[in-house]
C-alpha positions as CSV (number, residue, x, y, z in Angstrom):
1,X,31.9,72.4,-40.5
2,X,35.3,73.0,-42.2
3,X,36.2,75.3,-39.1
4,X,35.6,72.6,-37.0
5,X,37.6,70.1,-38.5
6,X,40.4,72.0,-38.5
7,X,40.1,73.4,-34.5
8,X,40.0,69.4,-34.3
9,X,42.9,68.7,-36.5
10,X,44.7,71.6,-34.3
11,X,44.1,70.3,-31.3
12,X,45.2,67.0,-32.0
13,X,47.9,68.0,-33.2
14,X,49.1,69.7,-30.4
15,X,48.0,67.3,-28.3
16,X,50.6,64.5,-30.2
17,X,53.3,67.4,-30.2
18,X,56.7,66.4,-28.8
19,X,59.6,69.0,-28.2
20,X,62.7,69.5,-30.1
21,X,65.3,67.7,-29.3
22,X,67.5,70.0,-30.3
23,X,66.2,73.0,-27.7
24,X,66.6,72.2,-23.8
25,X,63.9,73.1,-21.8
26,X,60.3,73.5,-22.1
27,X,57.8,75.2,-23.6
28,X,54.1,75.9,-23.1
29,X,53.3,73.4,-26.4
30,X,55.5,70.8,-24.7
31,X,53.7,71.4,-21.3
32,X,50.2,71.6,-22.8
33,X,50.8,67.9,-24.7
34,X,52.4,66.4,-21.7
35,X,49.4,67.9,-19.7
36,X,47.0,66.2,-22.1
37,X,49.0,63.1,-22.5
38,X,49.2,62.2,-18.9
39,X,45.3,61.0,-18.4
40,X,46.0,58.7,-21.3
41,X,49.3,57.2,-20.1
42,X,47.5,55.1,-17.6
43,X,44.0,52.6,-17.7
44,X,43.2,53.7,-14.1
45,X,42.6,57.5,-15.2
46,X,40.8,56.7,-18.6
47,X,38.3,54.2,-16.6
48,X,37.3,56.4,-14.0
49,X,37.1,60.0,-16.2
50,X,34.9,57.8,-18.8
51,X,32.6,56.4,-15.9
52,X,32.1,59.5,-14.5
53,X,30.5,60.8,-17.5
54,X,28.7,57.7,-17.7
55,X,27.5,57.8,-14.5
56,X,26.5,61.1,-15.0
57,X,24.5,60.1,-18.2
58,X,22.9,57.4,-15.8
59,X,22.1,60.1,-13.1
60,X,20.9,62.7,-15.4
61,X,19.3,65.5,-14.7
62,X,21.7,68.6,-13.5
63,X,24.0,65.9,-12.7
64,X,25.1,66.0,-16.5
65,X,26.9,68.9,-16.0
66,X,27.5,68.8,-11.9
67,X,29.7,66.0,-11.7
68,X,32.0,66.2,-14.5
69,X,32.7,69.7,-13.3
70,X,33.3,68.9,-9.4
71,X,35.7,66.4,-11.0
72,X,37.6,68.7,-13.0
73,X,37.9,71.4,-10.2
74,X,38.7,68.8,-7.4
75,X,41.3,68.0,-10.3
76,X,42.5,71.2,-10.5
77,X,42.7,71.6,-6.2
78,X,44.5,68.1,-6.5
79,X,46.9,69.2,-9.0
80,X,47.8,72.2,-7.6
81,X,48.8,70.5,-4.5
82,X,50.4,67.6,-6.4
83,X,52.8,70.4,-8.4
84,X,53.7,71.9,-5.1
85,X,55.3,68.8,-3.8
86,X,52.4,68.7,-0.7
87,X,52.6,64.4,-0.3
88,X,49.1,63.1,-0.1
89,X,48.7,59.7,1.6
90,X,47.2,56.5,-0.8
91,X,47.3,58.2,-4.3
92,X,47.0,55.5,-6.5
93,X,45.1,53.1,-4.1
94,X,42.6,55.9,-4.0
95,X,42.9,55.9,-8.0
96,X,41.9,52.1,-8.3
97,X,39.3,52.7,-5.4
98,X,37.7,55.5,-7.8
99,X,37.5,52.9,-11.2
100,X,36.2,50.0,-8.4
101,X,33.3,52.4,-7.4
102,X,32.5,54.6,-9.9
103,X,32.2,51.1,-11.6
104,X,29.9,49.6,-9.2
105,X,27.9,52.2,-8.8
106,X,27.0,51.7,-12.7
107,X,26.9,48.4,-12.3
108,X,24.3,48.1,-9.4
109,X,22.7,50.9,-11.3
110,X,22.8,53.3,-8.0
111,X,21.2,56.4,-7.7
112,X,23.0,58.4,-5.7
113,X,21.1,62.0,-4.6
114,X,23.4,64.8,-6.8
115,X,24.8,66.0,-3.7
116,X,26.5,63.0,-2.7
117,X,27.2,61.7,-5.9
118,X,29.3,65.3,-6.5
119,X,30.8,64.3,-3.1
120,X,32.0,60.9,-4.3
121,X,33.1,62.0,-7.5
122,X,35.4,65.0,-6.2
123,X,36.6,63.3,-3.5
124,X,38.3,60.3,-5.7
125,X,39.7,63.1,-8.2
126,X,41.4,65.1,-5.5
127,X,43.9,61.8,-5.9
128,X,43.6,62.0,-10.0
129,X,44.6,65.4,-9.6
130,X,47.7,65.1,-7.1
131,X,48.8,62.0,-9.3
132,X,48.9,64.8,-12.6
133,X,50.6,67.6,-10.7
134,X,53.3,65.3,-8.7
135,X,54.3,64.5,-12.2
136,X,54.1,67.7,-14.1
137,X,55.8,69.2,-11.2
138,X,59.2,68.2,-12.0
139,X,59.0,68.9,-15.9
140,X,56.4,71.1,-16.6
141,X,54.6,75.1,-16.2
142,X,51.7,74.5,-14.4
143,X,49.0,76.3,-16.4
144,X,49.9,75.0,-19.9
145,X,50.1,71.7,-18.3
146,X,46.8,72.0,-16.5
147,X,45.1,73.2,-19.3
148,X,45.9,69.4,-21.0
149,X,45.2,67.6,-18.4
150,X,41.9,69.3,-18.0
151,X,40.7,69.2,-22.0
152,X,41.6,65.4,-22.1
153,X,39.6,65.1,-18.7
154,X,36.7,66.9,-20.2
155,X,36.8,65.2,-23.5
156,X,36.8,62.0,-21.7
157,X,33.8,62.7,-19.7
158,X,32.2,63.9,-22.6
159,X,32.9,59.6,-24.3
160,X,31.1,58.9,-20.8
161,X,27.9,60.7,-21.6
162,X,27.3,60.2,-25.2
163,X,27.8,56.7,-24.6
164,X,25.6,56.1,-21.7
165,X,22.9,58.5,-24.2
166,X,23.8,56.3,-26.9
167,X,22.8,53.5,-24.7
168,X,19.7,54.4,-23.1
169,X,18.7,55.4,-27.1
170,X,18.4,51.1,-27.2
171,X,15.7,50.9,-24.4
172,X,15.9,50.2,-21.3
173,X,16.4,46.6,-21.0
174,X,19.3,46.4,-23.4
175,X,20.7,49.6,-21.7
176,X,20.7,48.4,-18.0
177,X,22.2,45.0,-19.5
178,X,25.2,46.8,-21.2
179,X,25.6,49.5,-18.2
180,X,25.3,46.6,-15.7
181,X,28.2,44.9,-17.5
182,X,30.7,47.8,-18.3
183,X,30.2,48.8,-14.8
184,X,31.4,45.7,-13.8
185,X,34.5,45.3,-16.0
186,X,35.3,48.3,-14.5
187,X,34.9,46.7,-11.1
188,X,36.9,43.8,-12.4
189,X,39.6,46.6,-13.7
190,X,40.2,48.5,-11.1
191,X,40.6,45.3,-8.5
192,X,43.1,44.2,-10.9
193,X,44.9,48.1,-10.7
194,X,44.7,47.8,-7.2
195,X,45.9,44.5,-6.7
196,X,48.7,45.2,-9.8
């Protein structure tokens, strides 16, 4: 247990690290917090990366593990074609369009065959991706920077399933009620992203 508070306390750590501001340049801690940072700088990523694992939860089944990874290597594909400076048309509509249906799909308590649900889901974070790498691209070495973006992706994912196991743990009417209804603020959010 003591080991694993302090990987914890490590990781955090790094993950709140800032450079020097006495040294110019960067360095693969900078790149690794900045890579970790950036899928908390903004609503829009948070909302969709925490529905995905709660849609996941809802799903259940191989999708547990399917569509959290498709998102995170559709990430990756997107991110490496971000940092190479390829343009991508409707980035950050595409963004709000993921929170908007990832949200309803929760809401209306779909269920989506794995197949196309893993189609969906790395489809929307091709544009999550290309948003991370266009970024790091100007400031930052790609795999240290990846690597954050991915462990903050994954950990985020992971809120998505242990709340949506935490809910169904209240029965299923209360469950469906409180799914229903985050999936719809999320609806709500990501209009308001889009419109924004």
């Amino acid at each position: 247990m003591r080991r694993l508070l302090k990987l914890a306390a490590t990781l955090a750590a790094s993950g709140a690290a800032t450079p020097v501001l006495a040294h110019t340049g960067v360095s693969p801690v900078h790149d690794l917090a900045h890579g970790f940072l950036h899928p908390l700088s903004g609503l829009d990523h948070m909302l969709a990366m925490v529905a995905v694992g709660l849609y996941a939860a809802h799903l259940g089944g191989r999708s547990l593990w399917l569509l959290p990874a498709a998102f995170v290597g559709a990430m990756l594909a997107g991110g490496l074609i971000g940092y190479a400076g390829v343009a991508l048309p409707m980035v950050e509509p595409a963004i709000a369009l993921s929170v908007i249906a990832m949200g309803a799909a929760i809401a209306l308590g779909a269920h989506l065959p794995a197949t196309a649900a893993t189609v969906l889901v790395a489809a929307f974070a091709v544009a999550h991706g290309h948003a991370h790498g266009s970024e790091g691209g100007a400031v930052a070495a790609f795999l240290p920077y990846a690597t954050g973006f991915v462990a903050v992706t994954a950990l985020l994912h992971a809120v998505g399933i242990g709340a949506g196991l935490a809910l169904d743990r209240l029965g299923p009417m209360p469950a469906t009620v409180l799914k229903r209804v985050a999936g719809a603020a999320g609806v709500v959010a990501g209009i308001v992203i889009l419109a924004g």
